[in-house]
C-alpha positions in Angstrom: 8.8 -23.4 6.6 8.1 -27.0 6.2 7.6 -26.3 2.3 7.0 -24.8 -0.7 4.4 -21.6 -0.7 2.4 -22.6 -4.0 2.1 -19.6 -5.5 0.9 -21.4 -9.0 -2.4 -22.2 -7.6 -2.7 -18.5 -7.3 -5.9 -18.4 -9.8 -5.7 -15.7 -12.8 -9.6 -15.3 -12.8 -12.4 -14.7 -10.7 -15.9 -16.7 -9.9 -17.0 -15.4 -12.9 -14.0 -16.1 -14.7 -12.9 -13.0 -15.6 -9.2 -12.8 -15.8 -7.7 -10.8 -12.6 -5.6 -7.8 -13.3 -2.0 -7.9 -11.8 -2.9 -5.7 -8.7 -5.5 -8.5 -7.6 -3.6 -11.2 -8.6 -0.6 -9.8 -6.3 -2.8 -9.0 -3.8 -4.2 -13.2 -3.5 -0.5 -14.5 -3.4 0.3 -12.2 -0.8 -2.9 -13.4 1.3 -2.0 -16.9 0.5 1.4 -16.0 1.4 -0.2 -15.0 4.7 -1.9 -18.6 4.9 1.0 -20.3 4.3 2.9 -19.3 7.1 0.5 -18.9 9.4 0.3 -22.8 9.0 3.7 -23.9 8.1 5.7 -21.8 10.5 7.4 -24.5 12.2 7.9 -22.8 15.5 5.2 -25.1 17.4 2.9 -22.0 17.9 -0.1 -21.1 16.3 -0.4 -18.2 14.1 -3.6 -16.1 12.4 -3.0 -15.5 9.0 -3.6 -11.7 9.5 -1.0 -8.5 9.4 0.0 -5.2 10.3 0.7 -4.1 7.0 3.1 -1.3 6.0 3.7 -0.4 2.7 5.4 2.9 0.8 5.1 4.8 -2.1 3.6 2.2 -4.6 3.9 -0.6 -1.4 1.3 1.7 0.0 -0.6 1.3 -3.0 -1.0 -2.6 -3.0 -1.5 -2.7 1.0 -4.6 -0.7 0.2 -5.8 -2.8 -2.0 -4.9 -5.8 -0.3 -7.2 -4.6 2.9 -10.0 -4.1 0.2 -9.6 -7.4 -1.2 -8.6 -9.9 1.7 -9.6 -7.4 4.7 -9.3 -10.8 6.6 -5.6 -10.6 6.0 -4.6 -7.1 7.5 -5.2 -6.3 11.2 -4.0 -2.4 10.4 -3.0 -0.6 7.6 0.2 1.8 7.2 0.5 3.8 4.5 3.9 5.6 3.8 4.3 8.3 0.8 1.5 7.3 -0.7 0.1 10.0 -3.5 -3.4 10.1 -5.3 -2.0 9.9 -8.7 -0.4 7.4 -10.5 3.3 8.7 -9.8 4.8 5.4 -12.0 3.7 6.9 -15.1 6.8 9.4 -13.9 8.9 7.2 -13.3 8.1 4.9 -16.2 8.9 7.8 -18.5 12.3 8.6 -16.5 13.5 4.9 -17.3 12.3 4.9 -20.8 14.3 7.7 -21.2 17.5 6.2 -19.4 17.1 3.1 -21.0 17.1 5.2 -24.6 13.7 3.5 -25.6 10.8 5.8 -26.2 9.2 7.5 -23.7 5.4 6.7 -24.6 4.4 8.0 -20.7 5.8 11.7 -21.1 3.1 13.3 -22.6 1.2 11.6 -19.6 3.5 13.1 -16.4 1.4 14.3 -13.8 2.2 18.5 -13.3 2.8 16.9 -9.0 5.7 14.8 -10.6 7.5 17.8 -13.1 8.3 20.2 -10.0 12.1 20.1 -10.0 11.7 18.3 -5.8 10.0 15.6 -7.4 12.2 15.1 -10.5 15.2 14.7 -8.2 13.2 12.6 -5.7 12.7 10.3 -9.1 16.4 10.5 -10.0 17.4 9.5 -6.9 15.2 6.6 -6.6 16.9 5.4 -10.1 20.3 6.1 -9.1 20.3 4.0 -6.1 17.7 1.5 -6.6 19.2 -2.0 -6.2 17.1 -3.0 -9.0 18.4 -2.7 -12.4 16.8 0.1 -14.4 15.9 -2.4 -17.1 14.1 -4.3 -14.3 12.8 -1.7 -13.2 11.1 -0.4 -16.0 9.8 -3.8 -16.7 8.2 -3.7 -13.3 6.7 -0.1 -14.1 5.5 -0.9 -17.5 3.2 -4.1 -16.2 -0.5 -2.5 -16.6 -1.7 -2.4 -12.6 -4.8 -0.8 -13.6 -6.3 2.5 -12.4 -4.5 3.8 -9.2 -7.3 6.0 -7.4 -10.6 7.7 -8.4 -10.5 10.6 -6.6 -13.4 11.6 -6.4 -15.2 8.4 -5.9 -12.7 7.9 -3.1 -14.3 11.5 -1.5 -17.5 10.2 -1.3 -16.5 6.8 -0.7 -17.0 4.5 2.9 -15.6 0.9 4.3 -19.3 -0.2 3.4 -18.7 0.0 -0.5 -17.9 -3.5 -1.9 -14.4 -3.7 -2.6 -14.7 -3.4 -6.4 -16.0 -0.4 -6.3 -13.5 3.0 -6.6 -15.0 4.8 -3.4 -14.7 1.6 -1.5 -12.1 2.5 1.8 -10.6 0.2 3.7 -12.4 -1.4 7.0 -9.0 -1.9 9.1 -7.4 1.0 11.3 -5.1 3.2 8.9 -2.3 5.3 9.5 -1.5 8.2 6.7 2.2 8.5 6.8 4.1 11.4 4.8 7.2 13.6 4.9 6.6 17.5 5.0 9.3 18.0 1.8 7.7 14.8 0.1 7.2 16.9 -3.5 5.7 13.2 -5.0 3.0 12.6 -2.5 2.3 15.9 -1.5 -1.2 15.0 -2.3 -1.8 11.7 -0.5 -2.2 14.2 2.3 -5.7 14.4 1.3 -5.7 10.8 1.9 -6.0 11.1 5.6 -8.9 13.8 5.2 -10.7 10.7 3.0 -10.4 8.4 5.8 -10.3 9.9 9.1 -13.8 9.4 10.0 -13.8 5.9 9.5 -12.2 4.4 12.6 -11.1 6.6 15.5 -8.0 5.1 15.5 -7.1 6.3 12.3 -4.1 8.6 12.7 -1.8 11.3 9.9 2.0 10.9 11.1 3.9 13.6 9.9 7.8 13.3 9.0 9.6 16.9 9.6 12.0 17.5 6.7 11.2 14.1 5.1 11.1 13.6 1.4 10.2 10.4 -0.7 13.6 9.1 -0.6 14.5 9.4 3.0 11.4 8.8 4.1 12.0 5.2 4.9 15.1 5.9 7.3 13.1 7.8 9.4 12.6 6.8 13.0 9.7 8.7 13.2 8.3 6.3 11.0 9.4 3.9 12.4 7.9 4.2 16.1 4.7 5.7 14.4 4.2 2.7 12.8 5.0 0.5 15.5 3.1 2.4 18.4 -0.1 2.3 16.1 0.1 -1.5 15.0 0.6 -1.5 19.3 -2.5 0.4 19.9 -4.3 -1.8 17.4 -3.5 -5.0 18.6 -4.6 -3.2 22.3 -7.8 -2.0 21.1 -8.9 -5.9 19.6 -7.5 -7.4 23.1 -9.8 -5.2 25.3 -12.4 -5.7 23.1 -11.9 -9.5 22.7 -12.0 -9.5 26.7 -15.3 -7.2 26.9 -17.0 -9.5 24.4 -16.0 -12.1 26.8 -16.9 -10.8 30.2 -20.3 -9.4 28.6 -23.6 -11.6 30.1 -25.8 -10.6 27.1 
């Protein structure tokens, strides 16, 4: 790239200036992220500033919300292991505990996150994280904000605005989730949310997959990659109808 990508201009506040929490203001630099190399690429071709994006576990989370909040950005949506409830308070209290501080989030462990599957999914991720614990838990501790309503997201649509907790996504989505994932056992109910709002929304199911070795799959993998195919297909024959149509 031709320069620097200015994240400092990233604003902290809104039009009304009220001060953005740390999901939106994540979500903005990785739009303007978007921008940037879409126009300081260097490679002589012209890009859009839109993506396929795929995201796990709490990845999944901020894709989501990044569709919500710059749905100009993202051309599909992938969402790997991703559960309804906030599965950092967890891991949160795992670290505080490893680290020896206090473990403030305990008393807050979702029941999903203290079957013995999902405890060892969480150890696992600690143990062989390339991320320090102690930076890890700084990274858990940062106050995202809520993760779902539920049951806003039930009764929820694309047509919501984005601020509001029902609002779903407007870009094609693919649910993607491991049959022995004991941690997002309940984004499953995710696809059930949002199948009904684009029919090429899609549930890819990973035989014997579980929130670790999730990401190694190739069935993910391909999934992800045929559906971002099928997207792009779909906008390219309608682009062409929308050409060729006399009206």
């Amino acid at each position: 790239m031709s320069g620097e990508i200015p994240f400092s201009s990233v604003p902290s506040t809104n039009a009304a200036d009220e001060r953005l929490s740390p999901m939106h203001q994540l979500t903005s630099a990785l739009a303007q992220l978007l921008r940037a190399v879409a126009t300081e690429n260097g490679l002589d071709v012209e890009l859009q500033p839109r993506a396929h994006v795929i995201g796990f576990s709490f990845g999944a989370r901020i894709g989501w919300e990044l569709a919500l909040t710059h749905p100009e950005a993202v051309v599909s949506l992938t969402l790997g292991g991703l559960p309804l409830h906030d599965h950092l308070i967890t891991l949160r209290s795992m670290l505080e505990a490893y680290e020896g501080t206090s473990a403030s989030a305990s008393a807050q462990t979702q029941a999903a996150d203290s079957t013995e599957g999902a405890v060892a999914s969480f150890t696992s991720i600690i143990d062989n994280s390339p991320v320090q614990p102690e930076a890890l838990l700084k990274f858990v501790q940062i106050p995202f904000g809520p993760f779902f309503d539920v049951p806003a997201l039930r009764t929820g649509s694309p047509n919501l605005p984005a601020g509001h907790p029902g609002a779903h996504p407007h870009a094609p989505i693919a649910v993607v989730l491991g049959d022995a994932d004991t941690i997002a056992a309940d984004g499953a109910e995710l696809y059930d949310m949002v199948r009904d709002d684009n029919p090429l929304n899609r549930f890819i199911s990973l035989p014997g997959r579980d929130h670790v070795n999730a990401l190694t799959s190739g069935v993910f993998r391909r999934g992800a990659l045929a559906f971002a195919a099928e997207v792009d297909a779909t906008e390219a024959a309608e682009g062409a109808g929308d050409a060729t149509d006399p009206s």
